[in-house]
Every structure is written in structure tokens, then in C-alpha cells.
N, C-alpha and C positions, 0 to 999 in steps of 0.2 A: 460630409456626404456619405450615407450608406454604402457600405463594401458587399460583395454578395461571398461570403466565406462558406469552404465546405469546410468540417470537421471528422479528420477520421479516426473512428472507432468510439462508439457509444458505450462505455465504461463508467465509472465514475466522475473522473477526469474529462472526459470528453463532454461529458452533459452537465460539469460544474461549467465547463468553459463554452460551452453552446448558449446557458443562462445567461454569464457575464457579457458576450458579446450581442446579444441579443437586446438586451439592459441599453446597450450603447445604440441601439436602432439598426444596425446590422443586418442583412438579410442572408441568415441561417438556415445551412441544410448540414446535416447531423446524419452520418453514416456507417453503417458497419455490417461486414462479411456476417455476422449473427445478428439472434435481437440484444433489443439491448438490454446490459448486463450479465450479459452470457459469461465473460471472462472472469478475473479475480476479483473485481469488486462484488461478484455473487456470495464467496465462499466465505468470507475475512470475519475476524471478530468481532468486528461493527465498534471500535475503541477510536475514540480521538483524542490522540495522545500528545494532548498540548506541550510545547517546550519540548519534545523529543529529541535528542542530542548527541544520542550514541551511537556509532558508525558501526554496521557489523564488523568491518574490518579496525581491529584492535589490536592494543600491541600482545602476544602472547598469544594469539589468535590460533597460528599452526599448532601449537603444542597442545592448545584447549579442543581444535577438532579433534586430533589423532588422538587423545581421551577419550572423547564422546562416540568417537566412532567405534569407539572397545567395547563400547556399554551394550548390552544387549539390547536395552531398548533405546537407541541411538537415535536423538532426534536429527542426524544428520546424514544422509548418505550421499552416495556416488555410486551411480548405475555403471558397472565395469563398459558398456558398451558406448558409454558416452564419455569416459575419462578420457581419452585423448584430445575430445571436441573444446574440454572445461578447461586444458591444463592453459592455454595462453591465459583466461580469465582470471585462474586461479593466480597466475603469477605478477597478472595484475596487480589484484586482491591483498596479495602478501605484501608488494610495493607501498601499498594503502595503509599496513599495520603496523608502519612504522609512526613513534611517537609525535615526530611531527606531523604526520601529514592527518593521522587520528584527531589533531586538536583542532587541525587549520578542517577536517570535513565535519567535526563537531562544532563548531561554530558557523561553519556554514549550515551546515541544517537546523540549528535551532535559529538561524536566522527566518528559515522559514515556518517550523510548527510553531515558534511562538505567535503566530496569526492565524490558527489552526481552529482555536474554539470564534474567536471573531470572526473569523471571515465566514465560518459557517454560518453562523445568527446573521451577517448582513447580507448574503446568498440567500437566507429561507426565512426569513423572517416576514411577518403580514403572508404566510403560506399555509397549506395543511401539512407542509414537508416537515414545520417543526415541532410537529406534534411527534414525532420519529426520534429526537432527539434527547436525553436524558442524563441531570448533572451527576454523572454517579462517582467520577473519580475512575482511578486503575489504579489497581492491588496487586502486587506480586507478593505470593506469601513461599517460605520455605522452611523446612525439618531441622537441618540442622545448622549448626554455628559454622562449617566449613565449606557450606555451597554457600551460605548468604555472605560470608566474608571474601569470596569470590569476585562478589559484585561491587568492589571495595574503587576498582577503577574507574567504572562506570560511574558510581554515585562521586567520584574526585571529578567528573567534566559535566556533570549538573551544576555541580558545586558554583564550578568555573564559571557554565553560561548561564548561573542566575537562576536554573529552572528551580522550580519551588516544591518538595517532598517531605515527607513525614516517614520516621523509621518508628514501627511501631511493634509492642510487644505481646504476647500472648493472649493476655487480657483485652486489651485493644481491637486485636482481627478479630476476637471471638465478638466484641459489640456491634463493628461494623459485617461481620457475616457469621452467625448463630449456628447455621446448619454446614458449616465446616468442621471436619473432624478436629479436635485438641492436641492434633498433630505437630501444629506449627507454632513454630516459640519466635520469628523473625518476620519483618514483613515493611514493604517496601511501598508508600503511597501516595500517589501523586492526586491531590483533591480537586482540582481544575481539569480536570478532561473529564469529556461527555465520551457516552453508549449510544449504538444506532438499534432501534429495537426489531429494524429489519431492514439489512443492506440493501438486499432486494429490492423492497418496495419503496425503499428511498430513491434510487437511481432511475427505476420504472416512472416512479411519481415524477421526475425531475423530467425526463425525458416528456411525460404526459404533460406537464407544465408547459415546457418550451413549445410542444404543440399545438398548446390552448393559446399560445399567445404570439401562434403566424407564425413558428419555426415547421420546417421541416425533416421528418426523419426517414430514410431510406435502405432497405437494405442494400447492400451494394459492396462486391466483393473484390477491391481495387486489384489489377495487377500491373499496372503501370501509371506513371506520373509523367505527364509530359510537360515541361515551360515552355510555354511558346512567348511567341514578341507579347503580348497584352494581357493574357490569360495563362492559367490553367486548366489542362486538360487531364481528369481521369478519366481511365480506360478500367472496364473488366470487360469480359468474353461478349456480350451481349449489347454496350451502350458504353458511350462514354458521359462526364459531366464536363461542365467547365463552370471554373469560378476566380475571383481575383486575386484570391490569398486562399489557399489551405494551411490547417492546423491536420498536423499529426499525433494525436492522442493512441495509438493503437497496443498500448501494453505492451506484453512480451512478444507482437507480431511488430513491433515499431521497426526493429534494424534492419529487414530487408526495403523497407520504403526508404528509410533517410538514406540506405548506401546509396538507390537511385536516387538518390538527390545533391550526393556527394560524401557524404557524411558516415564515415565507416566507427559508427559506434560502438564501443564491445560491450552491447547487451546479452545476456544469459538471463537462462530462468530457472529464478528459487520455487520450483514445487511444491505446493501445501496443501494439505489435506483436514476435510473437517467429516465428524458424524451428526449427525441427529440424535439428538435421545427424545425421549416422548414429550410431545407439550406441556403435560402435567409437571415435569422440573424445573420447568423456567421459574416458578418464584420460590426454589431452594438458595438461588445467590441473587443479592441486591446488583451485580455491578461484573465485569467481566473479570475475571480471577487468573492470574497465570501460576501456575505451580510450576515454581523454580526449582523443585530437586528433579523434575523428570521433561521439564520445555513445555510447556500444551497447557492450552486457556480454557476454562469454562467459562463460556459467556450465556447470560440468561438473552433469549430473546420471545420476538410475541410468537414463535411456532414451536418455540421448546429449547432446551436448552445445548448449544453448539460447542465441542468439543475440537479445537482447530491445535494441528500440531505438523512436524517434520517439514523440514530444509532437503530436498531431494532435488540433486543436479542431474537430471537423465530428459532432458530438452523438450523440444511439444512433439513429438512422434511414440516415444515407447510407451507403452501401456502403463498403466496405473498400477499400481502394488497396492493393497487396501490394510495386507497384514499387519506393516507396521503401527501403524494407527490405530486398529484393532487389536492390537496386544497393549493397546495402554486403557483398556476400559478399568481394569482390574486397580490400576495408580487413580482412576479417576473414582471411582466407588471405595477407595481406601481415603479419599480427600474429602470426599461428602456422601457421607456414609448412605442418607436416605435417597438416594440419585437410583433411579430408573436406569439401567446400561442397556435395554432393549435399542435395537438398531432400528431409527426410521428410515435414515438415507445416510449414504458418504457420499464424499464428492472430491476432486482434484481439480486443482487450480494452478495457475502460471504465475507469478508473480515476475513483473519484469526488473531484473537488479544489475546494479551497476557496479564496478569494484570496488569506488568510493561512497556507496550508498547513499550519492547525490541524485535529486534528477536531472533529467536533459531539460532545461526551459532556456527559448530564444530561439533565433531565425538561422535556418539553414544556413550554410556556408555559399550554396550558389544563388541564393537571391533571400531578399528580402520580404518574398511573398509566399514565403513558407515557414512557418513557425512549427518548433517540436514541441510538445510537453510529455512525456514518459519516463517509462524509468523511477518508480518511484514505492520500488521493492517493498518493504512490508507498511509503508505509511499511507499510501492509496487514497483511501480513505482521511486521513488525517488532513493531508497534503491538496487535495483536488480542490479544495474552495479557492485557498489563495494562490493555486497555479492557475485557477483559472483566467480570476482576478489578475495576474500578474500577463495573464496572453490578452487579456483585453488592455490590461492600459498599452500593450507595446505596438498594437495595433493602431489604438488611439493617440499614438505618438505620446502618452501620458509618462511622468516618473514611474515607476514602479514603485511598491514600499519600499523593496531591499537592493541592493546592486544584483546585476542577476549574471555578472561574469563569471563567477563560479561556477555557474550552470552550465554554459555555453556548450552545444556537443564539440568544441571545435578543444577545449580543454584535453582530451586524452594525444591531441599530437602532442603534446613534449613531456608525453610517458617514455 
């Protein structure tokens, strides 16, 4: 029997999983305080980075920030007026970087990107969404022998969970990307993930889909969740809704909705910021490129080419800083020498992160009619096909592909 589900927050995530339940005969309404894809899935590198397996939180992780954060151009900071807000997270975070608990969130997350590049093609596939879609691979290239031997731990829990890579040498980057400088002797490459050639109009498109096919999309800017005996009720100032199940898709606004629902998640948000450079650069690189000696991607897409960098913990309230990311045009014109650095736009993003750079997926703790999916820090993208996928089968009382206890938000009580 058709359920009438609302979905909150129109993201990526939210409009993979408004598809999926839709797919099942569902009747779908699809919500969010902005339009959609106002949030992080606007800004991101557009990479699906199949098999992704590495936990930000690592063993040696304190000692590699308070490095980075010496550097001048520091892809990592902490806004002094929010450090006291971060530190319970941060201590989380550290908890996380110990060797076991690295292996045991590394293996849960390649539990889930390895269905990253599939789930996407049986989500868009017989669509015009997968014309957005491109096998390009993801490249990490670096300068010297002593940042890419860095990456020595990372590449030991690929190893582990199977994900499949190619270490290549000077020669090599220079065939698969021509108009990079002859800077980089080291190079990291994973040939199974696809490029989005515009976030944007992918999530837009997905959202206009679900349209076209009897969903509805609303703006609507919750400030309360009520269960009552049969239903759910949202409330904002103006109207409420009501519907049988809600899903919480709402990114880095998700933790004030699941605490009213019981659920004291400790989400924080990793900050990221990207620029524009002129559309004319976009076919300087085949595929999105991370330059490992300074943090920050080039990714070609169809409006030009996106420059996405910096980890900044200062929450959704303080202003943007623009300068950091702007002091890296100079490392980004030293990496592809013919690149245009003319400024079309910047932009700042929230990325919603958790300490074990898990997401939240499954049902609230006080009913069964409230499902979460967020939390799903820098994979977003990567991740929203088969979380979607995974809130419909549990909806459907279906197996899921993987165990999805690892997920549970009910997991951070026996930190």
C-alpha cells in the first residue's frame, strides 16, 4: 500500500531518496527551507569516488593537523570563536583515530561507496540525468617523494578493503592529463569513479524528474516535528504538513531536527569553499585532479573549471573568509600553467560531518516512522544513490544490500 512520505531537505541525498521512494509507488513530497540544492551538493567537486574507504579521522591525525595548520596556506582551520563549540566533536574525532576504530569505519564505508558508481546508473539510467555523468576516474597527483609517501596509510586500507588503484609515474599523469605542469613525479589513480559535469543541474534535474512523475516539491521551512498517535505533523510559522513517515535528509541542518526526535547526534560542519574560473578552462583537465602537496581539486565542469578546497570548523552562522582559497590561485596556475585564474564566482558550503566519517542511515530512536539519512561529510555525492536506495528498501521492509547497524544514529551512545 502506498505510504504518503514527506522528505526533508532537497540536497542530493534528499532527491536521490525522493527517486527511490517514488520508484516504489510512494506518494512523495519533497521539502526544503531553500530551493533545491541550495546547500553542499551545489558547491562539491562533482567526483564519485567509488570504493572510498578512508576515514578522515586517522591514526596520527592530531599531529598531521597541528602541521597543516602551520602552513601558511592551511587547508585546515578553526575560527577562534567557534573553538570551544568544536572541542567536544574534536574529542570525539580523536577517539575515532585510533587504529582500530580507523579499520572497523574503513570498512564500514567502503561497505557503502563500493555501490556508489552502481547505484548511480540504476537511479539514472533510461534518463537525460546520465548524460551528466562521466567515466573519468580520480587522480591525485603530487611533487614530491615525502607528501606522497605520506599517503602510505591510506593506500595500506584500500589495500585491505579491495578498492582497486593504480600508482603512477611522471610519464603516465602526463598521458592521462597533458596540460598539467611537469611538476609531479607521483600519482594516485583510481579508474572506476565517475565526474558530475554539473552538480547543480544534476540534483535540479532529479528534483524536476520526481516532478514530472507526480512527486511534489515544496518549500517549506520546518520548525517543529510533532508524532502524534497515526501521523506526522510538520509545523513551520505559517502551515503545517502531515504525513506517515518522514525522512530527514537535511545536511548540516539535520541535528536540531533528530535532537527533537530524540536523537542527540554530534553533527558539525566541515566548511568548503570553491571558485570559478572561466568556462574557457574546463577542457585544460580530462577528469577532476586533487593536488596533494597543497589539498584543493581542479575539476573541469560544463561552466568552467572549479577549484574546491579548505576544511574550516567556524559552524553555519560566521561569515565566510574568501581569502584562504584565494591565496591558492597562484599553486593552482603553478599546476596548469595555461589555466585562466580570473575570478567568476566563490562560494561556501557546509558540509555535514560526523567524527567517524560514517552517515546517520536508519530510523529514529522514538518511532519507526522517522528515518534519517545525513551526515555524509565529503561523499555526498558519492554516497546519495545507495543511501537512497537503502531508505527505500527499509521502508519497504526490504534487506538492504549491506547491514546498516553501523549507521544507526543510536551508535554514538557507547562513545
Amino acid at each position: 500500500m502506498p505510504i504518503k512520505i514527506i522528505i526533508v531537505g532537497a540536497g542530493v541525498v534528499g532527491a536521490s531518496t525522493a527517486l527511490a521512494l517514488q520508484k516504489d509507488g510512494h506518494v512523495v513530497t519533497l521539502i526544503d527551507r531553500e530551493a533545491p540544492c541550495a546547500g553542499a551538493s551545489f558547491g562539491n567537486a562533482g567526483a564519485i569516488v567509488n570504493g572510498s574507504c578512508v576515514p578522515t579521522a586517522m591514526p596520527g591525525v592530531f599531529s598531521d593537523a597541528i602541521r597543516m595548520m602551520a602552513r601558511s596556506n592551511s587547508p585546515l582551520s578553526v575560527h577562534p570563536a567557534y573553538l570551544h563549540k568544536i572541542l567536544p566533536w574534536f574529542l570525539r574525532f580523536l577517539l575515532q583515530s585510533r587504529p582500530s576504530m580507523a579499520n572497523k569505519n574503513a570498512k564500514h564505508l567502503h561497505a557503502l561507496s563500493k555501490h556508489a558508481v552502481s547505484s548511480w546508473r540504476q537511479l539514472t539510467e533510461q534518463t537525460e540525468l546520465s548524460s551528466l555523468f562521466r567515466a573519468t576516474g580520480w587522480l591525485k597527483v603530487y611533487e614530491s617523494k615525502k607528501t606522497f609517501a605520506e599517503t602510505e596509510k591510506s593506500r595500506q586500507l584500500l589495500d585491505q578493503m579491495g578498492t582497486k588503484y593504480e600508482l603512477l609515474t611522471a610519464s603516465q599523469i602526463k598521458d592521462l592529463e597533458p596540460n598539467l605542469a611537469p611538476i609531479f613525479k607521483h600519482a594516485f589513480y583510481q579508474e572506476d569513479c565517475m565526474s558530475i559535469t554539473n552538480p547543480e543541474r544534476l540534483v535540479k534535474g532529479m528534483v524536476e524528474l520526481f516532478a514530472n512523475r507526480g512527486g511534489v516539491y515544496k518549500q517549506f521551512n520546518v520548525s517543529q516535528i510533532e508524532l502524534q498517535e497515526n501521523n506526522i505533523q510538520l509545523n513551520d510559522q505559517a502551515e503545517n504538513l502531515i504525513a506517515d513517515k518522514i525522512v530527514i535528509t537535511a545536511g548540516a541542518w539535520s541535528r536540531s531536527l533528530a535532537k527533537q526526535l530524540g536523537d542527540d547526534v554530534p553533527l558539525d560542519t566541515e566548511r568548503g569553499y570553491h571558485l570559478m574560473l572561466a568556462e574557457s578552462t574546463h577542457s585544460l583537465l580530462n577528469r577532476p585532479v586533487v593536488n596533494g602537496e597543497n589539498s584543493f581539486v581542479l575539476s573541469p565542469m560544463e561552466t568552467g573549471l572549479r577549484m574546491t578546497a579548505q576544511v574550516e570548523f567556524a559552524g553555519l552562522n560566521i561569515a565566510a573568509d574568501y581569502s584562504k582559497i584565494r591565496n591558492l590561485l597562484p599553486h593552482a596556475k603553478r599546476m596548469l600553467p595555461a589555466i585562466n585564474i580570473k575570478e567568476e564566482s566563490v562560494w561556501m558550503g557546509f558540509r555535514p560531518s560526523l567524527p567517524d566519517s560514517l552517515p546517520v542511515l536508519g530510523f529514529s530512536s522514538r518511532s519507526n516512522r522517522i528515518l534519517y539519512a545525513f551526515g555524509h561529510q565529503h561523499l555526498g555525492m558519492t554516497l546519495a544513490a545507495i543511501s537512497g536506495q537503502i531508505i527505500a528498501d527499509l521502508i519497504a521492509d526490504r534487506e538492504p544490500p549491506i547491514d546498516i547497524s553501523p549507521y544507526r544514529p543510536q551508535r554514538f551512545l557507547t562513545l
